[in-house]
N, C-alpha and C positions, 0 to 999 in steps of 0.2 A: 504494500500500500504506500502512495505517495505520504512522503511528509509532509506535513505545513510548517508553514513560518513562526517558531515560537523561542528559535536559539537568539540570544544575546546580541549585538553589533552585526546582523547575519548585511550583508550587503546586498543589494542587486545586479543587474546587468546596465550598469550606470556608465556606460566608456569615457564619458568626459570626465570622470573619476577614478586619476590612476589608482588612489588605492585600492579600487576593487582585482587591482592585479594582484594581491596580496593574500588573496581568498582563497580558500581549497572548495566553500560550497557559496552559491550561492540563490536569491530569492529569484523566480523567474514570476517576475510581475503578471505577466499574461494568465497561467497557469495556479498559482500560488506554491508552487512546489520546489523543492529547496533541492537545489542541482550539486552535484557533483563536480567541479572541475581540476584540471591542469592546466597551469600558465608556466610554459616556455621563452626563455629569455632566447628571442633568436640574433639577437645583433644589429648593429649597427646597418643601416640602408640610406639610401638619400633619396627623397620623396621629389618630383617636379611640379611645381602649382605655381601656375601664370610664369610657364620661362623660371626661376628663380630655385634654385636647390634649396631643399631643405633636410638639414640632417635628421635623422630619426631614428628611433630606438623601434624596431620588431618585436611581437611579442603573440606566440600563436598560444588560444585556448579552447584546450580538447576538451571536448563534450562528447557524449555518446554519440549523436548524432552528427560529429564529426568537428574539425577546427575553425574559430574562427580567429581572422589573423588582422590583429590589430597596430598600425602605427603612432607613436607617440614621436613629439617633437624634440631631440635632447636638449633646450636651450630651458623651454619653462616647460616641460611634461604634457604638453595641450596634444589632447587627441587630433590626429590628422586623418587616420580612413581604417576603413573596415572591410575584410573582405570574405565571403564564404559561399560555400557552393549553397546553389541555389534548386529548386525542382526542375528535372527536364537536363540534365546534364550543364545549364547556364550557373554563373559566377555574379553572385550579389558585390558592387562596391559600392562604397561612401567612401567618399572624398569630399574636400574645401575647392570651389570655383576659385575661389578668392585666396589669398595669402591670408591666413590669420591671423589678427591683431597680436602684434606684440611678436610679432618673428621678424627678424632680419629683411628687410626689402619690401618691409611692409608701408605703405605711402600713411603716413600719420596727418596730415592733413586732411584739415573740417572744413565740407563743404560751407562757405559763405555767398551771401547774396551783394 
C-alpha cells in the first residue's frame, strides 16, 4: 500500500529547490505518495541559453519509472532544465528562453519609458 505524507521535513518535487537534491524520498504532490529516490551527482556541463554559456552542475534522479535529469547553474544553484522520457518513445524538456536573472550575461537593465 502507498504511503502518505506524515514523515517530518518530507520535501516534494520542488526543482527550483536545490535542497530537495538532498532527499532519498520524496512527496509526489499529484498523487500524495511518498516516492522513493536516487540523486546522482553527474558533473559538470555547460548549458546554451540565448548564445551565452552557462556552466552547470548535472544531476540525474532515479525513480522507478525511470530518471529524471536535472541542470542547476554552478554560480547561484538556480534551476536551469529538466529532462525525461516522455510516453511514445519522445523526450520531455524544460528549459529558460531567457538567460536567468542573476547569471553572467544577463542584461540587468529596467525597461523605462
Amino acid at each position: 500500500a502507498p504511503q502518505t505524507a506524515s514523515a517530518a521535513c518530507l520535501r516534494s518535487f520542488a526543482y527550483w529547490n536545490p535542497a530537495f537534491l538532498d532527499s532519498r524520498r520524496l512527496l509526489n504532490a499529484q498523487t500524495g505518495e511518498i516516492v522513493d529516490v536516487e540523486v546522482t551527482d553527474r558533473g559538470e556541463e555547460t548549458l546554451e541559453i540565448e548564445g551565452t554559456p552557462v556552466p552547470a552542475q548535472r544531476y540525474s534522479l532515479q525513480l522507478d519509472e525511470g530518471p529524471i535529469e536535472l541542470w542547476y547553474a554552478r554560480e547561484n544553484v538556480q534551476w536551469l532544465a529538466l529532462e525525461a522520457a516522455a510516453k511514445g518513445g519522445r523526450t520531455l524538456r524544460y528549459e529558460p528562453v531567457h538567460l536567468p536573472f542573476g547569471l553572467p550575461g544577463q542584461d540587468r537593465r529596467l525597461a523605462t519609458n
